[in-house]
BAMI-908830 format. One record per residue: residue number from 1; residue in one letter; x negated, y, z negated of N, C-alpha, C, CB in turn. Coordinates in pm, whole numbers. Glycine has a CB too. Layout:
BEGIN
resi|resn|n_X|n_Y|n_Z|ca_X|ca_Y|ca_Z|c_X|c_Y|c_Z|cb_X|cb_Y|cb_Z
NUM|a|X|Y|Z|X|Y|Z|X|Y|Z|X|Y|Z
...
This chain:
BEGIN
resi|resn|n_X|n_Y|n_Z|ca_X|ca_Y|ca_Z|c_X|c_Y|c_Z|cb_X|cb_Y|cb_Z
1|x|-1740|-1017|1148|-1683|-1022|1014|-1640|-882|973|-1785|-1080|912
2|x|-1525|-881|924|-1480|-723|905|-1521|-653|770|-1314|-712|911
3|x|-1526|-581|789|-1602|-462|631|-1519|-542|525|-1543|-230|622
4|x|-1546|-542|412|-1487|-558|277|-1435|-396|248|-1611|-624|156
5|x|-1314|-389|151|-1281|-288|93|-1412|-178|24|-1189|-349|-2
6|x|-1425|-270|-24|-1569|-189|-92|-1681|-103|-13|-1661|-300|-156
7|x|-1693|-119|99|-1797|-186|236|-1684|-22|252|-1782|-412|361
8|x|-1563|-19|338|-1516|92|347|-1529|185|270|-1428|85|359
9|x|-1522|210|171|-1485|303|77|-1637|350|52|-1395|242|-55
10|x|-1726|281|53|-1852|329|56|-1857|470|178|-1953|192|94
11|x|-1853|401|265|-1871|475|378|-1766|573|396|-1880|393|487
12|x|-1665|591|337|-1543|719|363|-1613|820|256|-1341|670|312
13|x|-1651|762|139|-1703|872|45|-1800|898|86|-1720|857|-84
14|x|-1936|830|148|-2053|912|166|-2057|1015|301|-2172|810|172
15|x|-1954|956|405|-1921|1051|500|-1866|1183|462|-1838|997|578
16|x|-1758|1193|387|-1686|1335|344|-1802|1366|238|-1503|1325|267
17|x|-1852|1335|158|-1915|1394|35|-2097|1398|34|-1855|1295|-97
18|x|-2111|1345|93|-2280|1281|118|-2349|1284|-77|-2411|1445|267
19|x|-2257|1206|-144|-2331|1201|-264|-2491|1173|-358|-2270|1144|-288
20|x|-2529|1229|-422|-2602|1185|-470|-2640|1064|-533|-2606|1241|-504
21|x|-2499|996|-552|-2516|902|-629|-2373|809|-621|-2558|961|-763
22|x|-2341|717|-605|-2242|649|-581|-2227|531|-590|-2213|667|-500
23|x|-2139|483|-686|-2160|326|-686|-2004|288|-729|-2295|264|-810
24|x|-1943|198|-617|-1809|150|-589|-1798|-8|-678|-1790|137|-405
25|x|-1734|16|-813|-1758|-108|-892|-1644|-214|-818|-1731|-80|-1075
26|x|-1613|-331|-838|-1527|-400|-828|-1501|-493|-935|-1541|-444|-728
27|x|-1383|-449|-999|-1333|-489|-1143|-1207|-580|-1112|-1289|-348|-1245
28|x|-1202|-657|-1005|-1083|-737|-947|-1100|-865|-1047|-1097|-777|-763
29|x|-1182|-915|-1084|-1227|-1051|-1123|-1143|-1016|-1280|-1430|-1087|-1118
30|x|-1155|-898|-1370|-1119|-845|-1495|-971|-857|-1454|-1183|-691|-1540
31|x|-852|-862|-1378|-779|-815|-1339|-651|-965|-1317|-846|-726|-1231
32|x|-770|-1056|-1302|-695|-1161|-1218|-569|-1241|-1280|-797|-1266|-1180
33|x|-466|-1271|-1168|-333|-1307|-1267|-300|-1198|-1326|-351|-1413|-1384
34|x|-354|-1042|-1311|-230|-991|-1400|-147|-863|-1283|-306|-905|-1582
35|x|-77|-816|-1313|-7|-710|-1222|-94|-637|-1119|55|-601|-1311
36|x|-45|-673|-1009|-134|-596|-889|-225|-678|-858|-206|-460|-920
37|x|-313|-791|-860|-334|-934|-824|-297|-932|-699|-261|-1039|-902
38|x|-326|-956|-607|-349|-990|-419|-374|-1128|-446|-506|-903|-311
39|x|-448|-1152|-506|-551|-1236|-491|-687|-1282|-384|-488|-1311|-502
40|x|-669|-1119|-349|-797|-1047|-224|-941|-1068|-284|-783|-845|-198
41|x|-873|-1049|-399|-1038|-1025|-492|-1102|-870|-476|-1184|-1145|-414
42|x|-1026|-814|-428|-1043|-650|-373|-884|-566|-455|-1033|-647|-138
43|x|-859|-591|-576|-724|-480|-610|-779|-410|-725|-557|-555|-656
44|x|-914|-373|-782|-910|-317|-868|-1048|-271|-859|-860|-378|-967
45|x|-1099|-96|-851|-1212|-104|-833|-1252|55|-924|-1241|-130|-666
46|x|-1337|56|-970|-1386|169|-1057|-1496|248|-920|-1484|97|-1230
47|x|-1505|397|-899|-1600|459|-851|-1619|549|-903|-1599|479|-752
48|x|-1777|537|-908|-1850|615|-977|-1915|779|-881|-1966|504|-1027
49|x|-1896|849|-867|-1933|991|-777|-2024|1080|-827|-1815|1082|-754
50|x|-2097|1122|-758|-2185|1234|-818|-2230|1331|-690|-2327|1163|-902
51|x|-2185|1427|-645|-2193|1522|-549|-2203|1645|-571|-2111|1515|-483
52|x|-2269|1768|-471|-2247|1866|-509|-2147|1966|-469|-2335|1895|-507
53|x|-2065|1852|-373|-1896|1933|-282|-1823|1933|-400|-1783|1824|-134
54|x|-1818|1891|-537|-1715|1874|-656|-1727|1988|-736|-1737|1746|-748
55|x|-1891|2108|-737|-1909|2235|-823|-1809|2282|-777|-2029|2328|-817
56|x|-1761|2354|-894|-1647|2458|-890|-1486|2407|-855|-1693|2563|-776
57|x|-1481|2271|-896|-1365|2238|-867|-1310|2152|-977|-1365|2182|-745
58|x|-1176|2126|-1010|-1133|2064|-1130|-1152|1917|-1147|-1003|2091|-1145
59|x|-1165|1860|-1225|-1109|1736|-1236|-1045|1672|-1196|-1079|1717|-1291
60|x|-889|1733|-1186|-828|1651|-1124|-815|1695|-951|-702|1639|-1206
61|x|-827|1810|-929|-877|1857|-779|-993|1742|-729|-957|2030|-787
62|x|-1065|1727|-875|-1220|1620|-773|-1157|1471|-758|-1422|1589|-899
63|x|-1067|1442|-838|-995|1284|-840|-878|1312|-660|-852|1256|-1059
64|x|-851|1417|-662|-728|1439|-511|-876|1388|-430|-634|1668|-452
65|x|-921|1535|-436|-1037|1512|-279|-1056|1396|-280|-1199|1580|-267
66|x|-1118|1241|-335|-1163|1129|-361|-1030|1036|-297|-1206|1117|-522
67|x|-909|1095|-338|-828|992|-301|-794|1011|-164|-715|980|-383
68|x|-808|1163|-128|-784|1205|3|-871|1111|121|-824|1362|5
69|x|-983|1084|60|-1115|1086|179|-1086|965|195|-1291|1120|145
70|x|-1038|842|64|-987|727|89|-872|665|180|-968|706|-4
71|x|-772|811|225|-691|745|273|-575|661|239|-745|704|313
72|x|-535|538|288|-416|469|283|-490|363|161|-355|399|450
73|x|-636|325|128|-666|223|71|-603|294|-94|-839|175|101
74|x|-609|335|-144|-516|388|-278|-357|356|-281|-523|557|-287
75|x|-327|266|-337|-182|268|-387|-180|138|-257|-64|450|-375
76|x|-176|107|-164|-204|47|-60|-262|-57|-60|-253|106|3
77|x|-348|-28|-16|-436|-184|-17|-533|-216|-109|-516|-208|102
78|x|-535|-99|-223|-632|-114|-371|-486|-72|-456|-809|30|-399
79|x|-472|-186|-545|-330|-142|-669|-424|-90|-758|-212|-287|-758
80|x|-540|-77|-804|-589|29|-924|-748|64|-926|-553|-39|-1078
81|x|-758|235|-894|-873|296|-888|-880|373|-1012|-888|373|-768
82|x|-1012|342|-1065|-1090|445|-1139|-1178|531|-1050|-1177|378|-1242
83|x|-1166|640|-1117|-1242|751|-1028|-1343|861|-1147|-1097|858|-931
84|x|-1490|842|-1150|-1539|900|-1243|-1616|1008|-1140|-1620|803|-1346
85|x|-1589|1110|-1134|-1617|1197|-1040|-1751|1341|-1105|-1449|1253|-997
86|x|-1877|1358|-1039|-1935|1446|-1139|-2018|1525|-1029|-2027|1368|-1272
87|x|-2099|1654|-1082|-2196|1699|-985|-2358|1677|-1077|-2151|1879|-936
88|x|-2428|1710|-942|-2554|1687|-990|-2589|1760|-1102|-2642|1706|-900
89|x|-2563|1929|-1124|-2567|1971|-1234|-2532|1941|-1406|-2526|2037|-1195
């Protein structure tokens, strides 16, 4: 059985970032029937980050790195990410 989206994205962020804290919401169900709809049940997902590779870096620098580590699943095969990105401090 192949990974779920979620199931990936877990594992791309804790590989590049080894977070403290991480939790990959899936807000597809909030979403359904409206723009960007697959009907995957996987197009809309909030992540939550908390690492200490993000000190000293911006906001929107910490939202790039995040989309970077994701890859092709942004814009691709997820039509809408939230990205709440923080450090342990």
């Amino acid at each position: 059985m192949a990974n779920s989206v979620a199931q990936e994205m877990e594992a791309l962020l804790r590989e590049a970032f080894a977070p403290s804290k991480l939790e990959i919401i899936n807000d597809s169900a909030k979403h359904s029937g409206h723009s960007g709809d697959d009907g995957s049940g996987e197009s809309h997902f909030t992540i939550v980050i908390e690492s200490a590779s993000f000190a000293e870096v911006s906001r929107l620098e910490r939202q790039r790195m995040v989309n970077r580590a994701l890859g092709d699943i942004p814009g691709q095969r997820v039509h809408a990410l939230a990205i709440k990105v923080s450090t342990p401090a």
